[in-house]
C-alpha positions as semicolon CSV with decimal commas, in nm:
position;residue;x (nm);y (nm);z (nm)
1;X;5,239;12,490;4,166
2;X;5,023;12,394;4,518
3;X;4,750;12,656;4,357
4;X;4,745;12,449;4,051
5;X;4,755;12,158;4,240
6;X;4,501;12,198;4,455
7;X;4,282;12,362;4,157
8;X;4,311;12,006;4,004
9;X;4,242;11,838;4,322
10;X;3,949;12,036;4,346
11;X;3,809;11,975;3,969
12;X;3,872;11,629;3,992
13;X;3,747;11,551;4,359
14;X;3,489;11,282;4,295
15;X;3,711;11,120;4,023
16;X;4,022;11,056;4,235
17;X;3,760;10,944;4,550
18;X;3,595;10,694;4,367
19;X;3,907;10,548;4,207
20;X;4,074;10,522;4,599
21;X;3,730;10,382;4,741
22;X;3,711;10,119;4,433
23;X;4,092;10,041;4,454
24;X;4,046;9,956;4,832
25;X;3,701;9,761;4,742
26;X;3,946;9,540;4,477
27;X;4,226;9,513;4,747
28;X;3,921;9,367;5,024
29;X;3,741;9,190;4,805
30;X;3,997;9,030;4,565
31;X;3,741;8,973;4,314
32;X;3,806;8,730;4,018
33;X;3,966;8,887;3,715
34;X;3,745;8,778;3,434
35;X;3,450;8,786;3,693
36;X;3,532;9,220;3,708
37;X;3,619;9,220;3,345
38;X;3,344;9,053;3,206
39;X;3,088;9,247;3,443
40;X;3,230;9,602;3,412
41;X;3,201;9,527;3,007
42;X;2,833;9,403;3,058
43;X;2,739;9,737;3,231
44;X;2,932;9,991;3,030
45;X;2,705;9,861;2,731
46;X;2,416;9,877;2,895
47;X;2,465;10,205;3,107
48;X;2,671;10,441;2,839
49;X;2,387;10,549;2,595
50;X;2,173;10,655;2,891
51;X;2,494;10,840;3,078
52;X;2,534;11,019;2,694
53;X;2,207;11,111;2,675
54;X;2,274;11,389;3,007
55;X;2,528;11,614;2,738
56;X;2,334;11,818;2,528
57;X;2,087;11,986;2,818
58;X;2,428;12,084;2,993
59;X;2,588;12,194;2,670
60;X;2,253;12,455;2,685
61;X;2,301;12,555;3,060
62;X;1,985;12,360;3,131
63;X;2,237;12,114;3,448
64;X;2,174;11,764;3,454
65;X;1,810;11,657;3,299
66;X;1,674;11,433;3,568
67;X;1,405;11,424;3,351
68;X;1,539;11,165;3,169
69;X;1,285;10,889;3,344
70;X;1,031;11,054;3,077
71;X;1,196;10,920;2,843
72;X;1,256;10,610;2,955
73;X;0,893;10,541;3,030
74;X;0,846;10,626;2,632
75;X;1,031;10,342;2,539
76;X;0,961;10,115;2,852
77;X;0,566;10,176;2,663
78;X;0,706;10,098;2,315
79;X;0,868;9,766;2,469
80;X;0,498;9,693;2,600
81;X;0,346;9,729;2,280
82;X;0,606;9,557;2,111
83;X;0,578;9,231;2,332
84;X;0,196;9,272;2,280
85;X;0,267;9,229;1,918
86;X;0,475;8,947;1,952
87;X;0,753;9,158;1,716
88;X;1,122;9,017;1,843
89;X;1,486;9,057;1,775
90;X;1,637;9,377;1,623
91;X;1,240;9,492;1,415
92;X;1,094;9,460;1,762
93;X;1,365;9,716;1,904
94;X;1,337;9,971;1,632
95;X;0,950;9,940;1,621
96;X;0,977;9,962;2,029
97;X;1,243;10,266;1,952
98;X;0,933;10,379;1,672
99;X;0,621;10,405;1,892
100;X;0,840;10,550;2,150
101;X;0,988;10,859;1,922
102;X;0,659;11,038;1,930
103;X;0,565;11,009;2,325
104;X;0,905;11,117;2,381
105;X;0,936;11,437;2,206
106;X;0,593;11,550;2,332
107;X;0,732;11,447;2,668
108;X;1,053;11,615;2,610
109;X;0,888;11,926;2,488
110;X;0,608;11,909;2,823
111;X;0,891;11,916;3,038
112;X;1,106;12,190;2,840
113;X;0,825;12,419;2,859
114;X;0,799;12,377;3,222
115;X;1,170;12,462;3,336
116;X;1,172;12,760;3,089
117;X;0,916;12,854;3,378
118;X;1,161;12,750;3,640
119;X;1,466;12,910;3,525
120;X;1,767;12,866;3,767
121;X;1,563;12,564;3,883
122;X;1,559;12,299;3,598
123;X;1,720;12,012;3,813
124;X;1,494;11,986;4,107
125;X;1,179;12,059;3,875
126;X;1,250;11,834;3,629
127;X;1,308;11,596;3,886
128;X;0,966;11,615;4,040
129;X;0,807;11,677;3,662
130;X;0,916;11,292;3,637
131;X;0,758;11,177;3,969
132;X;0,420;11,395;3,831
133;X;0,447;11,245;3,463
134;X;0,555;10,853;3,683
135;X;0,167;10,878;3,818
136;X;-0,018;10,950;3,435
137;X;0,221;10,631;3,326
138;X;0,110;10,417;3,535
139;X;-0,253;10,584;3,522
140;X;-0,229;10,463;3,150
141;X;-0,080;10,127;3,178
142;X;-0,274;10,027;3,460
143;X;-0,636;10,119;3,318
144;X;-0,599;10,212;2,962
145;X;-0,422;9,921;2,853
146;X;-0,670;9,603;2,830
147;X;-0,957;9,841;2,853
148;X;-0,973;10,127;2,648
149;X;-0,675;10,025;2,469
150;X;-0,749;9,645;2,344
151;X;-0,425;9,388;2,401
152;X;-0,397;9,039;2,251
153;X;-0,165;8,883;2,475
154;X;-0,325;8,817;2,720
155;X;0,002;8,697;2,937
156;X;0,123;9,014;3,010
157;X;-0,253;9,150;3,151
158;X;-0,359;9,127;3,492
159;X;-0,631;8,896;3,610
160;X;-0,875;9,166;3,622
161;X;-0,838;9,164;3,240
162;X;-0,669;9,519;3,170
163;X;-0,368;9,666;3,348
164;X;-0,008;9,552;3,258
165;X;0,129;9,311;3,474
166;X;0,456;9,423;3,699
167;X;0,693;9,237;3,575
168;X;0,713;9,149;3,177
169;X;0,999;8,892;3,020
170;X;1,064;9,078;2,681
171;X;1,096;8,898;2,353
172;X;1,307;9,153;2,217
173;X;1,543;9,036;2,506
174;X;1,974;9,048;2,359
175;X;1,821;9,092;2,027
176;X;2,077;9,386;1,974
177;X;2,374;9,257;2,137
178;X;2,319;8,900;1,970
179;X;2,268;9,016;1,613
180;X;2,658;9,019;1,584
181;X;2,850;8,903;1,881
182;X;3,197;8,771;1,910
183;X;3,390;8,599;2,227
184;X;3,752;8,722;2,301
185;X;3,961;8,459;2,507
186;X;4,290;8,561;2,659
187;X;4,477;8,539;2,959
188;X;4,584;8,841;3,207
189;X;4,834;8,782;3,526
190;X;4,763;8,387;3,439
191;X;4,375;8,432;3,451
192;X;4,157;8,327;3,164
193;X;3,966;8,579;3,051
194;X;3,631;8,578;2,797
195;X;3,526;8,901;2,687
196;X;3,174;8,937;2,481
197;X;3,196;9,196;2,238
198;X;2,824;9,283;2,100
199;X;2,964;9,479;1,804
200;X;2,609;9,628;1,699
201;X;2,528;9,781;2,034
202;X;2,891;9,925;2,067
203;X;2,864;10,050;1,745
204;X;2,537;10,208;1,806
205;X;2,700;10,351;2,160
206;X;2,996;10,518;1,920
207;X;2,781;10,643;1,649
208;X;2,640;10,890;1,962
209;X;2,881;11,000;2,036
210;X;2,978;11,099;1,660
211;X;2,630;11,262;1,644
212;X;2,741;11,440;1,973
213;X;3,051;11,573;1,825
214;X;2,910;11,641;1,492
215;X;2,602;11,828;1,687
216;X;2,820;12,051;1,896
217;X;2,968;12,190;1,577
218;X;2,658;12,258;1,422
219;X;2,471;12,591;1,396
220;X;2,231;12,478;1,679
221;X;2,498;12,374;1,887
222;X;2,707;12,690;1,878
223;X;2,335;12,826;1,943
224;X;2,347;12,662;2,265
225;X;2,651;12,673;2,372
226;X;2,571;13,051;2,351
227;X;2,210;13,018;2,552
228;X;2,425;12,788;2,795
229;X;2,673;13,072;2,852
230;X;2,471;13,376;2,904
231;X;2,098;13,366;2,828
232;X;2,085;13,742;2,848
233;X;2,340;13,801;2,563
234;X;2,211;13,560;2,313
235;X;1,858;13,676;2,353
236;X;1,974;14,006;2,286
237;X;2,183;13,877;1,990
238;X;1,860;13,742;1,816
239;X;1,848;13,391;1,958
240;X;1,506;13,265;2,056
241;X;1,654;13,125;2,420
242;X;1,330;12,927;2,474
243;X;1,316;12,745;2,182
244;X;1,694;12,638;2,219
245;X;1,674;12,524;2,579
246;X;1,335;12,312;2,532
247;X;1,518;12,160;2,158
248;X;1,805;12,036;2,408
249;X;1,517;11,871;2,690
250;X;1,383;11,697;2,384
251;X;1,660;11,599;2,227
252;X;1,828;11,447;2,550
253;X;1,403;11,249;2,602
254;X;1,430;11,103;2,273
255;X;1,822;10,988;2,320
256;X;1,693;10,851;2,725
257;X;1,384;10,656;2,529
258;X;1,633;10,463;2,295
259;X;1,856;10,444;2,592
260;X;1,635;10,267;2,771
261;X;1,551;10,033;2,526
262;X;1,949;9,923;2,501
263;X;1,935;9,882;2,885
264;X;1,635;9,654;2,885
265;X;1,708;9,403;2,575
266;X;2,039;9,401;2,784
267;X;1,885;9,266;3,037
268;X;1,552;9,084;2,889
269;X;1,317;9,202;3,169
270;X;1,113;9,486;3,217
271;X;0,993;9,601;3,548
272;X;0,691;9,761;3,428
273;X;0,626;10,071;3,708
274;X;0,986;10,080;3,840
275;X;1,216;10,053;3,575
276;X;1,272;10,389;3,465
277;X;1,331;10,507;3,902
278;X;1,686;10,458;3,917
279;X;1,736;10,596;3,521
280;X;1,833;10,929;3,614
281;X;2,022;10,905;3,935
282;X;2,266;10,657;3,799
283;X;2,314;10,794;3,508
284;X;2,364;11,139;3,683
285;X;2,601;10,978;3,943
286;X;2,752;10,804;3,650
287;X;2,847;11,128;3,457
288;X;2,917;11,351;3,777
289;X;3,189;11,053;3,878
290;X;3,376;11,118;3,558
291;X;3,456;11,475;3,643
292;X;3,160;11,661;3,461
293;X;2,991;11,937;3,658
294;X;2,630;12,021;3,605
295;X;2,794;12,341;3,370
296;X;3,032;12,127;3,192
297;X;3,080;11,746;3,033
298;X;3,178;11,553;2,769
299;X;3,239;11,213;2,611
300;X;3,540;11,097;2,795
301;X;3,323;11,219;3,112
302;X;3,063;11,051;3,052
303;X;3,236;10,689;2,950
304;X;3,494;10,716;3,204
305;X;3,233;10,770;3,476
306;X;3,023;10,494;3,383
307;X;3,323;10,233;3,406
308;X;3,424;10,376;3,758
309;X;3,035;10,442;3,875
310;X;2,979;10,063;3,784
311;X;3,316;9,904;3,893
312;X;3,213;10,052;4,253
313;X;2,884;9,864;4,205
314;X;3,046;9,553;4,116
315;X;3,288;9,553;4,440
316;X;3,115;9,710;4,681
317;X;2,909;9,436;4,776
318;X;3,171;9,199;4,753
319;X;3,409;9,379;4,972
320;X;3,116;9,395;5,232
321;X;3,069;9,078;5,240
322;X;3,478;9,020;5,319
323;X;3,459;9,316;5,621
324;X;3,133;9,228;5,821
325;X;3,027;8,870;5,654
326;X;2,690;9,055;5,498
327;X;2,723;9,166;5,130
328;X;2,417;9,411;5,192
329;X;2,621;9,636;5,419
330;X;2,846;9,658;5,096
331;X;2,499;9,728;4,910
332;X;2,394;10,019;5,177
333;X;2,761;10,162;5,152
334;X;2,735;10,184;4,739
335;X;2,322;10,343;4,750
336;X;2,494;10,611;4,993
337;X;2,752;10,740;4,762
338;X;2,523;10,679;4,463
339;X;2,313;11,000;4,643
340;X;2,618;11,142;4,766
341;X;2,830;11,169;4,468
342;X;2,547;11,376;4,351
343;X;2,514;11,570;4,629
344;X;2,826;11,683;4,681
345;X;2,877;11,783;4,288
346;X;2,579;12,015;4,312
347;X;2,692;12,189;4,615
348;X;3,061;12,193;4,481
349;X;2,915;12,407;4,190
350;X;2,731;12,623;4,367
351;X;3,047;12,702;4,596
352;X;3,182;12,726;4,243
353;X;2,973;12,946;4,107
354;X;2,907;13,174;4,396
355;X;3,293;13,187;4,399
356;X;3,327;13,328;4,079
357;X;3,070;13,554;4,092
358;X;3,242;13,713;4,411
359;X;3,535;13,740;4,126
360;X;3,373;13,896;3,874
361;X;3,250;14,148;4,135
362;X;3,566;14,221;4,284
363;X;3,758;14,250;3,910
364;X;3,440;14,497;3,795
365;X;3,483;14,686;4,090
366;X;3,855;14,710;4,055
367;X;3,766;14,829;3,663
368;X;3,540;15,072;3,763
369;X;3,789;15,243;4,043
370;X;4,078;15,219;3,754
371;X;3,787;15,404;3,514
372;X;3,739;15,689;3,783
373;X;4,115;15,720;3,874
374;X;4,190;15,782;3,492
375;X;3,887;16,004;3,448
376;X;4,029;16,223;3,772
377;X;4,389;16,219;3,664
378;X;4,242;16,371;3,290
């Protein structure tokens, strides 16, 4: 019983932490009900598809893609295209999600290519592939656009006449979570609440994860599910390991690009060379707080994380501000586990994974000595 215990205490670490740290932020804070309710929902719609979008390279042994910011520069340039064409509401999303598609999977399959050269590495490399592909975006939108690329609106370019300006007000802005919305009103502990409930983005949130479900159980899935288990053994079994791992990379671009675009109509602003920084850390964080390791997640992972990754973000600040009188030290405090959730689920797996490697050693060892000790005894 206190192995299995303390098996489940150590799978479930960073779960269990972040639920104690944002129970005592609740307790300090006392934040309004429908204030926490209505904000949590907010986020969850806005965060999920991105958080979602981290499954599939796992599911192929490929860790968490924190390459997803290439994506999410794809669409952050079909939302700048799409405000240039003065397109708005749900056609200036899916045109946005349109001229995105494309950059995306060439992305996706740049970076794919490049960790099948940095096997046992794809985390840290795709993670500085997005700070090298960060400097050709804004090499693009800062001199291409206006100049060699010709814009009519002349709001969102720079005074110099080409270059996008740094912060652009989208006209695509709610166009998704407006199209069909409804307002719950009911009352918890003697606390009005009023939920918003944009059906269309939900729905879009729970047809992924259908496709994710559907996918796994697919040929290509099983494929890598295989490549994600031992590379060695399906390449020797007639499955082209490359091609598998870089199909996940651009699979999981093209999901980050629409992801993206959900995020930003969310919030109706685009921050044109610094909205994609924080894509992949959160949504990392996001996933790793709901119990996934970088060799295993799923759905409930991935929602449950977001909800508890976002509550902390919610009260943090708030619960600051009741301790010291400052909400930033509450801001600090939240940016610290943000990196160190994410630190301390990498190193947890490679104590994990070192750990059962030492098994495996020790139970082909014993093997072996029963193999010889039969042999003898024959």
């Amino acid at each position: 019983m206190n192995k299995n215990i303390r098996r489940f205490l150590s799978r479930y670490m960073v779960p269990i932490l972040f639920i104690i740290i944002c129970g005592a932020g609740i307790i300090i804070a006392k934040p309004p009900l429908s204030y926490l309710t209505g904000e949590l929902a907010r986020r969850m719609v806005r965060n999920s598809f991105l958080v979602l979008s981290l499954i599939i390279p796992i599911l192929a042994g490929m860790g968490i893609n924190f390459g997803i910011p290439l994506g999410a520069m794809a669409g952050q340039i079909g939302l700048i295209f799409v405000t240039d064409w003065g397109v708005t509401g749900v056609a200036g999303i899916m045109l946005a999600a349109l001229v995105g598609t494309p950059i995306a999977i060439l992305l996706g399959n740049f970076s794919g290519r490049i960790m099948n050269r940095a096997r046992g590495r794809e985390m840290i490399t795709s993670m500085i592939l997005s700070f090298f592909t960060l400097g050709l975006y804004m090499l693009f939108l800062l001199y291409f656009c206006g100049s060699l690329i010709p814009f009519r609106n002349k709001k969102i370019i720079l005074s110099q006449g080409y270059g996008i300006k740094n912060a652009l007000k989208l006209d695509v802005a709610k166009g998704l979570d407006n199209l069909l919305n409804f307002k719950v009103n009911f009352a918890i502990m003697g606390e009005k609440v009023v939920f918003e409930i944009p059906v269309v983005t939900i729905l879009v949130i729970a047809v992924l994860c259908v496709f994710i479900i559907w996918f796994k159980k697919t040929k290509i899935g099983h494929d890598m599910r295989a490549v994600g288990q031992d590379q060695k053994v399906s390449g020797n079994a007639g499955l082209n390991t490359d091609k598998i791992r870089i199909q996940s990379i651009v699979i999981s671009t093209v999901l980050a690009c629409y992801g993206q675009i959900i995020y930003l109509q969310n919030i109706g602003t685009l921050n044109t060379y610094a909205g994609q920084d924080q894509a992949a850390l959160y949504a990392a964080a996001s996933l790793l707080v709901g119990g996934a390791s970088v060799s295993k997640a799923s759905i409930p992972n991935a929602i449950f994380g977001t909800a508890l990754f976002h509550l902390m973000f919610i009260v943090m600040p708030q619960a600051g501000k009741a301790l010291t009188g400052d909400a930033m030290i509450g801001e600090y405090f939240r940016t610290f586990l943000s990196y160190g959730v994410v630190t301390i689920a990498l190193i947890m797996h490679a104590y994990e994974r070192q750990k059962e490697i030492e098994e495996n050693r020790i139970l082909s060892r014993a093997s072996a000595n029963r193999q010889k000790v039969k042999a003898k005894a024959e």
